[in-house]
N, C-alpha and C positions, 0 to 999 in steps of 0.2 A: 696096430692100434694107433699109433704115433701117425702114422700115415694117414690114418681115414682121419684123422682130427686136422692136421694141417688142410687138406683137401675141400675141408668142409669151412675152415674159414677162411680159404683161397675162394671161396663162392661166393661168400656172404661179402666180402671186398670186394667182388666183384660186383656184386647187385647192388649193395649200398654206392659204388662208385655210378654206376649206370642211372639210380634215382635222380641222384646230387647234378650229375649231369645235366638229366632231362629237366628239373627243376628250376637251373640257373638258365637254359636256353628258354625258359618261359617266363623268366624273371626282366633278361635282355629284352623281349620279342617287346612284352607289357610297357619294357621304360621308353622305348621307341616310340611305340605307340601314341603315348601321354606326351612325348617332345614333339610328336605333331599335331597334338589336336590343339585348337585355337585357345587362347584362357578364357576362363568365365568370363562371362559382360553380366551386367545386370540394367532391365531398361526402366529410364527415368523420368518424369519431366523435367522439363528444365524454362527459367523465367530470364529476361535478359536486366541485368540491371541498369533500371534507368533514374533521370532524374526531373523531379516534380516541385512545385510551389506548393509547399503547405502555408495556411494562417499556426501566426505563434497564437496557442491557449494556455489556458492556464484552467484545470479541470480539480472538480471538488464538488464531494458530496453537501447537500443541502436541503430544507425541510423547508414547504410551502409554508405561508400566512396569510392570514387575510387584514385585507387594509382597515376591513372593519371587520371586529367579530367580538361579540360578546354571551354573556351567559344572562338571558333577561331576568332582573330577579326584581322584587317589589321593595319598596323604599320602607314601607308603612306593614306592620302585622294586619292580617284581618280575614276573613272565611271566606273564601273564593265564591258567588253569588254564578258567575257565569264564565266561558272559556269561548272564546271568539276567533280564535283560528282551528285549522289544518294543519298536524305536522308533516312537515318538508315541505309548505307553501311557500310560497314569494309571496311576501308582504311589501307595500309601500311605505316610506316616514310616516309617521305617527297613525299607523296603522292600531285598532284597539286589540289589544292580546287577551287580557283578562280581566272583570270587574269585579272589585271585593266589596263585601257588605259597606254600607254606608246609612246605613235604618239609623245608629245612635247619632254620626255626627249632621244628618241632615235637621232631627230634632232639635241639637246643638243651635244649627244654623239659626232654623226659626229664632230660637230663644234671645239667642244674639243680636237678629237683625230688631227684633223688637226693641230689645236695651237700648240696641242703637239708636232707634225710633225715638226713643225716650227721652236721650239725651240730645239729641238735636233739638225736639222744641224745646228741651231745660235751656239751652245754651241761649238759642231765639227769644225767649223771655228774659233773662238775664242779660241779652244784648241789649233789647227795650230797656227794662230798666236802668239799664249803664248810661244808655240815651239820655233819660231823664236826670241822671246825674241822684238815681234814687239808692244804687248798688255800689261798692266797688269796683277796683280792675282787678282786683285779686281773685273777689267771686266773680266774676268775667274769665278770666285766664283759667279758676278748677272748671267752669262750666264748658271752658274751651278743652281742657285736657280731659273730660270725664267723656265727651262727645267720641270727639280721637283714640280714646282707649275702647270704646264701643265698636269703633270701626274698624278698629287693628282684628280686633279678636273674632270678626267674620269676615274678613278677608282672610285669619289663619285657619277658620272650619274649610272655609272654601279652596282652599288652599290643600287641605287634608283629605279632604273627598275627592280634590281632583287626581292626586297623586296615590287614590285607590284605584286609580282606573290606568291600569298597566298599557302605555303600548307605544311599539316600535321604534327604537331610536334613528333606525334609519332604514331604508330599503335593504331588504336581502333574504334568504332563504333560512327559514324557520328547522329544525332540528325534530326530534323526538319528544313529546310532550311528557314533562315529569311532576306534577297536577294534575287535580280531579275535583270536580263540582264539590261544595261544601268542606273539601279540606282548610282547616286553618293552617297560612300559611304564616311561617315566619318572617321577622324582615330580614331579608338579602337571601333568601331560599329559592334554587332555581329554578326558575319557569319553565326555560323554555331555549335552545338554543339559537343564534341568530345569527348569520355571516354574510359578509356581502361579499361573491365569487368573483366580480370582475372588476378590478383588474385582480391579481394576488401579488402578493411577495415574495420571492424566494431571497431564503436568508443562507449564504453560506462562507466561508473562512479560507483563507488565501496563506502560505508562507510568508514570510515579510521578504526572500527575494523578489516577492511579485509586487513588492510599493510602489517601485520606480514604474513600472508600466502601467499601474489601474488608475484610473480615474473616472467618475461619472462619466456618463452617455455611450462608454462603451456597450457594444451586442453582444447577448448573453444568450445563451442556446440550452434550454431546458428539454430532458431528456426522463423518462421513467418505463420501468419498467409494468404499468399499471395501462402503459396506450405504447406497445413496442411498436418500433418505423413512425413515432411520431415527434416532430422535435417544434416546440413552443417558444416562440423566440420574444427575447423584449429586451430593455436598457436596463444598463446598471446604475441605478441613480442616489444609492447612500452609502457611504462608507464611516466605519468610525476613525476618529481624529488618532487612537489608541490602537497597541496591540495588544493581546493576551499575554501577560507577564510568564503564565507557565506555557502557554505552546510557543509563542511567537508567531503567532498567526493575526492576520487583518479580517475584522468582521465587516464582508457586505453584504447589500442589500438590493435585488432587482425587483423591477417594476415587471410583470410577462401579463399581456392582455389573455382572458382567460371567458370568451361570449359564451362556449357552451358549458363554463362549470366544470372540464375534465380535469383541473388542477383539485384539489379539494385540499384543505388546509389540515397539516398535520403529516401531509404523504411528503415519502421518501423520493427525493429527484437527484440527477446529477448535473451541474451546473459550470457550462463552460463557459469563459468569456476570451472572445472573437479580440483580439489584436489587430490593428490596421495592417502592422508587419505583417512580412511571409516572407519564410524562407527557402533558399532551394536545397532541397536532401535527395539524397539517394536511397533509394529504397526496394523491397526485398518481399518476397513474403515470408510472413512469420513463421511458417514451418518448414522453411528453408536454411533455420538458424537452429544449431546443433547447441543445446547449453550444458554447460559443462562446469565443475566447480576450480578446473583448470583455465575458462576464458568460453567464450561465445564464438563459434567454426560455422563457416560454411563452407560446400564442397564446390569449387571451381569445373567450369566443364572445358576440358582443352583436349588437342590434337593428340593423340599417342606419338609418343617417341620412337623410332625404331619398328613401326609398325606399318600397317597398310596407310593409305594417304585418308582413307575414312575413317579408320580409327581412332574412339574415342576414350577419355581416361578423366579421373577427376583428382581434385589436388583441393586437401584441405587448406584451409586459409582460417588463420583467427580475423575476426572483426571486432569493434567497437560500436556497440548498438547507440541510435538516440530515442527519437520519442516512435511511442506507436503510437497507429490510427487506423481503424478497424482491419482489415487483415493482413494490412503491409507492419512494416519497421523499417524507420529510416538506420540508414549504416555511416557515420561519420568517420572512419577507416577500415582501409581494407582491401576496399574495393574500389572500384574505378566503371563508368556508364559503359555499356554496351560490353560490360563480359558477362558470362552466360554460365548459370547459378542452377542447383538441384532443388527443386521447391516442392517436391516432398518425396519422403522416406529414407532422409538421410540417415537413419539410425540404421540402416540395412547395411551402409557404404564404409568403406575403411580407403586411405589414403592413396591416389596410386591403381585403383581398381580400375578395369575395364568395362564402359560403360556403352549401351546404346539409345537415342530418343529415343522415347516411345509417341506416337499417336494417339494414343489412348486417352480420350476425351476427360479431364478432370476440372473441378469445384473453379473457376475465376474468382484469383481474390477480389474484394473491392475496399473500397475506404467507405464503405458505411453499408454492411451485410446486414443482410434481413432474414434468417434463417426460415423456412416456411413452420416448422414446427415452434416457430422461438415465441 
C-alpha cells in the first residue's frame, strides 16, 4: 500500500514538474519577443515655433450708443388729433410726428389777438392826446404797458399751439409707435422712439494699467457677435479725466462710422483699441498647450536617443504663456524659434514617448478664425 502511494506521487512530481517547465519556456520565448518588437509611437502633428509682430491691444467688453437718441415725448398734455409718421422710418429735423387738439387755444388766440387789437388803438389815442399835452405820461406808459401785456399773452397761445405740434428733434430712425389717434396724452409720455445710427458710440472701460498708453485718436476695432467676421473700425475720441473708485477702471468712449445701421444702440460688442506698438512674441497654437494646475506644458518634438537616426520622442517642457489671439498664444518662456511642438492631442502624450508625423491633413490655425458654423 505504502508503495502504490509513494509511486503515485512520484507521478504527480513528475507531471506538475513537466507543466512548470513548459510554462517558463513560454514565458522566456513571450519576454524575447516583446525585447524585440519596436516601442509604441503614437502619430502627431506637429507646428514649428515661430516668431511674429503682433499690435499691443488692450480688449473689453462694451455697449453701443447713439450720439443722438431720444425718447420723443410732448411738452404740453392734450388728445392726439393726428399721427404723422411710420414706425422704423427715417425722418428728417423737424420732421412733424404728431398733432394734438388745439380747438380751445386757437379760440384763446382769436380772443387775444383782438384785446391786443384793442389796446393798440387805446394806446394810439392816449399817444395823441399826450401830444396835445391833454393826458399824462402815466396814462401814456399803463396805455403803453396794457398794449405789451396783450401782445405777450398771444405770442404765449402761439407759442402753446405750436409746441402741440410734436416733431423731430433731429434726423434719424423712428422706433415702435406707443400712441393712437384721440388718446389723451400726458406731458412727457412717450411717443415714439428716435435715434440717429450713424456715427454711434461705443462706450467701454479699460484697467488703469492701460492710462499710460490710451489717448484719443487711437483705432478702435469693434467686434459682435450679432454680424460674425465682421470688425467695424473707428477712433477713440473721449475719455474721462476720473477712474471708477470701486473697479479702477478708465471710462472710454469711441466714435465707429455705422452707414448701414448694423451697430444698433443698446447691443453688446467687444471693443479693442489698436496700439501703434507691436511687439515680437513667439507663438504656438493653443491646443498645443497642455494646462495644468501644476504650470502650462508643451510637448517638445526631438531625435530619439539611443535609437534609429529617424527616430522620434517628445519631451515635456513647462512654458510661460502671454496674450492670445485667435488660435495662436504667444510663449514668453520656454521655448525658443524654430523647435517643433505637438499641436494637437497632447493629452494622448506622457513625457519621453515615441512619436511619428503624421500627414494627415488637420484645421490651420489662424489669428482671426471664422468657423463656418460660427
Amino acid at each position: 500500500m505504502k508503495r502504490q502511494i509513494f509511486w503515485a506521487l512520484l507521478i504527480g512530481l513528475a507531471v506538475t514538474a513537466g507543466l512548470a517547465g513548459i510554462k517558463a519556456l513560454q514565458i522566456r520565448t513571450l519576454i524575447a519577443q516583446a525585447r524585440n518588437l519596436p516601442p509604441p509611437t503614437e502619430a502627431v502633428a506637429v507646428f514649428e515655433v515661430r516668431e511674429e509682430s503682433w499690435p499691443r491691444l488692450w480688449t473689453a467688453v462694451g455697449s453701443v450708443r447713439p450720439v443722438r437718441g431720444v425718447r420723443v415725448t410732448s411738452e404740453l398734455p392734450g388728445v392726439i388729433r393726428e399721427i404723422c409718421f411710420e414706425p422704423g422710418a427715417e425722418v428728417g429735423e423737424g420732421a412733424i410726428l404728431v398733432r394734438l387738439d388745439i380747438s380751445t387755444e386757437q379760440a384763446e388766440l382769436r380772443e387775444a389777438e383782438a384785446r391786443a387789437e384793442l389796446a393798440r388803438l387805446e394806446r394810439e389815442r392816449i399817444r395823441a392826446l399826450f401830444e396835445a399835452h391833454t393826458v399824462s405820461q402815466a396814462e401814456l406808459d399803463g396805455a403803453e404797458a396794457a398794449w405789451k401785456e396783450a401782445e405777450a399773452r398771444v405770442a404765449a397761445i402761439r407759442a402753446t399751439i405750436a409746441k402741440k405740434t410734436v416733431c423731430a428733434p433731429f434726423a434719424g430712425r423712428l422706433g415702435i409707435r406707443e400712441v393712437h389717434v384721440g388718446q389723451y396724452l400726458q406731458a412727457g409720455a412717450p411717443i415714439v422712439s428716435l435715434q440717429a445710427l450713424d456715427p454711434v458710440y461705443v462706450e467701454f472701460a479699460l484697467p488703469q494699467q492701460a492710462v499710460p498708453q490710451i489717448r484719443p485718436g487711437l483705432t478702435v476695432e469693434v467686434t459682435t457677435d450679432a454680424h460674425p467676421g465682421r470688425t467695424f473700425r473707428g477712433a477713440l475720441t473721449a475719455m474721462d479725466p476720473d477712474l471708477d473708485p470701486v473697479t479702477r477702471s478708465l471710462r472710454l468712449q469711441a466714435t465707429v462710422p455705422n452707414p448701414d445701421g448694423a451697430l444698433r444702440p443698446g447691443m453688446y460688442v467687444q471693443a479693442t483699441v489698436v496700439l501703434p506698438e507691436a511687439d515680437t512674441v513667439r507663438v504656438v497654437p493653443a491646443p498645443a498647450v497642455l494646462h495644468a494646475p501644476y504650470g502650462d506644458s508643451v510637448f517638445v518634438v526631438e531625435p530619439a536617443t539611443n535609437d534609429a537616426p529617424d527616430a522620434l520622442m517628445v519631451r515635456q517642457q513647462f512654458v510661460k504663456l502671454g496674450r492670445r489671439r485667435g488660435d495662436f498664444v504667444s510663449v514668453t518662456a520656454g521655448l525658443q524659434p524654430g523647435q517643433k511642438v505637438v499641436s494637437a492631442g497632447v493629452f494622448r502624450l506622457r513625457n519621453g514617448m515615441r512619436v511619428t508625423v503624421t500627414d494627415f491633413p488637420t484645421p490651420e490655425p489662424s489669428l482671426n478664425p471664422r468657423p463656418a458654423d460660427g
